[in-house]
N, C-alpha and C positions, 0 to 999 in steps of 0.2 A: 473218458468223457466225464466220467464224475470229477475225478481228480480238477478237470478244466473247471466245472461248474465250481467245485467248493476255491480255487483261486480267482474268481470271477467275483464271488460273493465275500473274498477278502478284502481285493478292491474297491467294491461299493462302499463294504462299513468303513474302509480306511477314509473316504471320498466324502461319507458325509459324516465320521467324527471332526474333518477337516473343517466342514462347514456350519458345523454346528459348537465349533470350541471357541471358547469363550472370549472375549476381544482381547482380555489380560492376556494372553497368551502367547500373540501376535506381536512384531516388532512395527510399531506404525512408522510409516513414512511423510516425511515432513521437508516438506517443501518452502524453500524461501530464492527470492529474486537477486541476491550479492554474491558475490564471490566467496571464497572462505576468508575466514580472519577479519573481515567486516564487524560494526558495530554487531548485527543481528544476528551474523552468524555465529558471535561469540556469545550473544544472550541467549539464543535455542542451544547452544549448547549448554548451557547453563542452566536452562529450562527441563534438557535430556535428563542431563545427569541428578539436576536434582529433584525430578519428577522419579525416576528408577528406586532414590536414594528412600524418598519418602515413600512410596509406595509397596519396600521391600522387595525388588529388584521384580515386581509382577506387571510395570507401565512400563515398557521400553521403547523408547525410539530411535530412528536413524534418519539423519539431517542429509538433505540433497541440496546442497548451496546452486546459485547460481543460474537458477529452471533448468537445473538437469531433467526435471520430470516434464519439462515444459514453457509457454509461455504463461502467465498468472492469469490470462485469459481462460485454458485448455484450465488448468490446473484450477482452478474454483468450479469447471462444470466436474471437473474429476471428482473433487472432495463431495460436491454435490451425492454423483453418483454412488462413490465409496470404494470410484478405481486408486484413490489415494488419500489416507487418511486423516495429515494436518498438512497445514501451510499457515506461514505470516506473511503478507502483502498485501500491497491495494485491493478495494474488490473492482471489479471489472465491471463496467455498463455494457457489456455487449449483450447478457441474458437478461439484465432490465436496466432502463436507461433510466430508472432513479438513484441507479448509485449516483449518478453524475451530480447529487446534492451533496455528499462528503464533498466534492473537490470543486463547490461553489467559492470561487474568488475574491477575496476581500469579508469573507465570512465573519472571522475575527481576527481580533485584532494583535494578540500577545501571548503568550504562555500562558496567563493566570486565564485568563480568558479561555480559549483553548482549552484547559483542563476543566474547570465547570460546564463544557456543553460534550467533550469527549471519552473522559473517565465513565467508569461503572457509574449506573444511577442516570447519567444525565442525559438531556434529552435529544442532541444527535447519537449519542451512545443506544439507546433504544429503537429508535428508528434503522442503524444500522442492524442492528440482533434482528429485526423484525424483518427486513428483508432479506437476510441470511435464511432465516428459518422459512422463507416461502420456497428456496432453492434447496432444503434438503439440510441445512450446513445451520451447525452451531455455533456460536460466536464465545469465544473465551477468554479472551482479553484484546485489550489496544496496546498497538507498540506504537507511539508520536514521534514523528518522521525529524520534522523539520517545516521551518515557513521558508516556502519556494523563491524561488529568482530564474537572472537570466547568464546564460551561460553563452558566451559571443567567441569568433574566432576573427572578426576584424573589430575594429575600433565603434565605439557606440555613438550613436548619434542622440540626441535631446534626452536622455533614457532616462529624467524624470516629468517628461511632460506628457504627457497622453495625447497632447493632442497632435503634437509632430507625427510627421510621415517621413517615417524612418531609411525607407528602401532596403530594408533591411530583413532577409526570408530565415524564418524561423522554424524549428522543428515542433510540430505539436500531436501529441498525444489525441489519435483517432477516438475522441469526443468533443462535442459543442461546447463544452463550457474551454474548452483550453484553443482552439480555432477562434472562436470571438473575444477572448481574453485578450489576445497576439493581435486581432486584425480592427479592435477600437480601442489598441495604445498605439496602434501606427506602423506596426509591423505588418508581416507578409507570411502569414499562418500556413504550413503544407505539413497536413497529416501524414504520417511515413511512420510506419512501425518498429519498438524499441531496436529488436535486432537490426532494424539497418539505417538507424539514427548514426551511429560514429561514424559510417562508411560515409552518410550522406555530408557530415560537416567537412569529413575531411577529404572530399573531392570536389568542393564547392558546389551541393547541386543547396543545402542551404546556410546559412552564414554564422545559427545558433543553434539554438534547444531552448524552450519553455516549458515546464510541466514539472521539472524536476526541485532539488534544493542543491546546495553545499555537499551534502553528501554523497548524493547521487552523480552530482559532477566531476567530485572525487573519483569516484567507484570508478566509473564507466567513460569518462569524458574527460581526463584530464589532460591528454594528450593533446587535443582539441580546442582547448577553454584558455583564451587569452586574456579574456574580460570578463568579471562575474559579478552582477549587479543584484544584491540583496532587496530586492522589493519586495517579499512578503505577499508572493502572486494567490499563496492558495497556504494552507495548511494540510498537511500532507498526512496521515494515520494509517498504518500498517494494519492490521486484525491477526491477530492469533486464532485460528479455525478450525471444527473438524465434525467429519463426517456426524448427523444428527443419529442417523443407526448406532453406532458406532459408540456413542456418547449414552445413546437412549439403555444400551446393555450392559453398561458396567454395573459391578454393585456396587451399592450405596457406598461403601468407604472408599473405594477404587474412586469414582466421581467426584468425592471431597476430597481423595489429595491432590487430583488432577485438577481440581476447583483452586486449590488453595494456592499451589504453586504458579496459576495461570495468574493469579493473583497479585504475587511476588513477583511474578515476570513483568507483568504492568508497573507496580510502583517502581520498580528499579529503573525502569526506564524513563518517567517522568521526574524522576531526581536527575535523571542525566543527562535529556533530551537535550535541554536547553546549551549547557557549556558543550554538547556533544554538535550543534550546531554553529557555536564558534571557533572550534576545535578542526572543523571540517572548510569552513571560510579559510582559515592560517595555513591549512595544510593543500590549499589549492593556491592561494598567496605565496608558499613555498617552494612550490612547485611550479611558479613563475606569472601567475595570471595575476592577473589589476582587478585591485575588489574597487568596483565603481559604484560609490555607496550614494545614497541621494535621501532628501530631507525626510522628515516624518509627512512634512505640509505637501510634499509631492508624492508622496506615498497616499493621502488623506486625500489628494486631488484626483488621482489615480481610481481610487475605490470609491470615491463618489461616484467616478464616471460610468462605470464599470457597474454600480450597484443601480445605475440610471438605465443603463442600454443594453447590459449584457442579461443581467436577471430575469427581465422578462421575457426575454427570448427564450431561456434556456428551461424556464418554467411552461413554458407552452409546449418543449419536449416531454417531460416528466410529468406534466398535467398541474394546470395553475392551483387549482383549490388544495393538491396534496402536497405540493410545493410550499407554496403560499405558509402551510398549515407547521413547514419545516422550518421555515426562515422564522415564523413568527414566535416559535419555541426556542429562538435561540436567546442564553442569559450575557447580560453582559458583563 
């Protein structure tokens, strides 16, 4: 009996030095949305290794490509909770429907653009950190995606006119802003979820995809993409994330190399973002699909209309005044 009790009392102290060791000590897991060998998943590896490197092998992670842990929906309440400790991907509006001001439509307009309201300091950059941090979840850097388009498996119809009615059913991403995006340029918007987006184009239940870029079309859609129209639907920003516990218990130097590198994760990717999106255009062009590009002025007619009939809608979801209060922070 004793003998039982003093291996009983082994296992508690074993159970809670478990619980009580230190987060250095742990291998964090880190979650992203692409396959391997993707742009991202070669810059988290990049991130890994040289996160380990500076931090004297005491910050280690292991990269899960692909939502093996998940869909990026599950996986942001997870990092929340601190059932999983980093990820880089969209944030998800399904735990509060003001993400859906990241992926407001016709936002801006270009890279240089883009970079003063997205970068460290700027001010969708802060508003994003701000509602991370209401969900538990630290914000550590931006990875910029790409400026969106359309991805067709039959032939396009008017696809730089907004106003045409296209007959043409599109796949959109189970949020407001990308459903009214799709259905006041003349398309035929039917939310259906990532995982059964390729199956859907390619049994004709719809004809495209909207929500994504070049890249993403690449990745997951090329088999499918006969036609890819560079409109510049949305600006697209990834976040490098992780658990606020997690982040709140490092020491101080552990959190400044983690800091720094998250750092260098960011700039490298806005030096490359851009040619990384023409790079992704050519490599769906080579793989057989028609980039059906269309003017700046219908691109400019596009997001007038769009910034007339879609915005206010989609701010009467997210609440006008905090909305309002996001658009009117944006620089140009």
């Amino acid at each position: 009996m004793k003998q039982s009790r003093f291996f009983s009392l082994l296992i508690l102290v074993a159970a809670v030095a478990l619980i009580t060791a230190p987060v250095e000590a742990r291998t964090w897991k880190v979650s992203h949305v692409r396959p391997q060998g993707t742009a991202i998943d070669n810059d988290l590896k990049w991130f890994s290794e040289t996160l380990k490197e500076a931090s004297g092998g005491k910050l280690k992670t292991k990269i899960y490509a692909a939502s093996a842990l998940g869909d990026y929906t599950v996986v942001q309440e997870r990092v929340g909770l601190g059932a999983i400790d980093m990820a880089c991907q969209p944030p998800a509006s399904a735990a509060d429907k003001r993400f859906q001001m990241v992926y407001f439509p016709y936002m801006v307009k270009n890279w240089e653009q883009a970079k003063k309201n997205y970068a460290a300091g700027a001010p969708i950059r802060k508003i994003v950190g701000q509602l991370y941090a209401e969900q538990g979840i630290q914000l550590l850097a931006a990875w910029p995606v790409y400026f969106g388009g359309i991805s067709l498996n039959r032939e396009p119809v008017s696809p730089g006119d907004p106003e045409s009615s296209k007959g043409i059913k599109l796949r959109v991403p189970p949020m407001k802003t990308f459903q009214l995006l799709a259905d006041k340029t003349g398309y035929l918007g039917t939310p259906i979820p990532f995982s059964d987006a390729f199956t859907a184009v390619q049994t004709g239940v719809v004809d495209g995809v909207i929500g994504s870029g070049a890249e993403g079309y690449y990745s997951s859609f090329r088999d499918v993409t006969k036609y890819y129209i560079p409109s510049n639907t949305h600006f697209e920003v990834w976040y490098l994330i992780i658990n606020k516990e997690t982040f709140d218990e490092l020491k101080p130097e552990m959190k400044k190399h983690l800091e720094d590198v998250a750092s260098q994760f960011e700039t490298r990717r806005w030096d490359s973002a851009k040619a990384d999106q023409a790079a992704n255009e050519k490599r769906l062009a080579d793989y057989g699909a028609q980039i059906v590009n269309i003017s700046d002025d219908e691109i400019a007619a596009t997001a007038k209309k769009i910034q007339t009939v879609v915005w206010p809608a989609v701010l009467k979801d997210v609440g006008v005044e905090w909305g309002q209060g996001v658009l009117d922070s944006i620089v140009e």
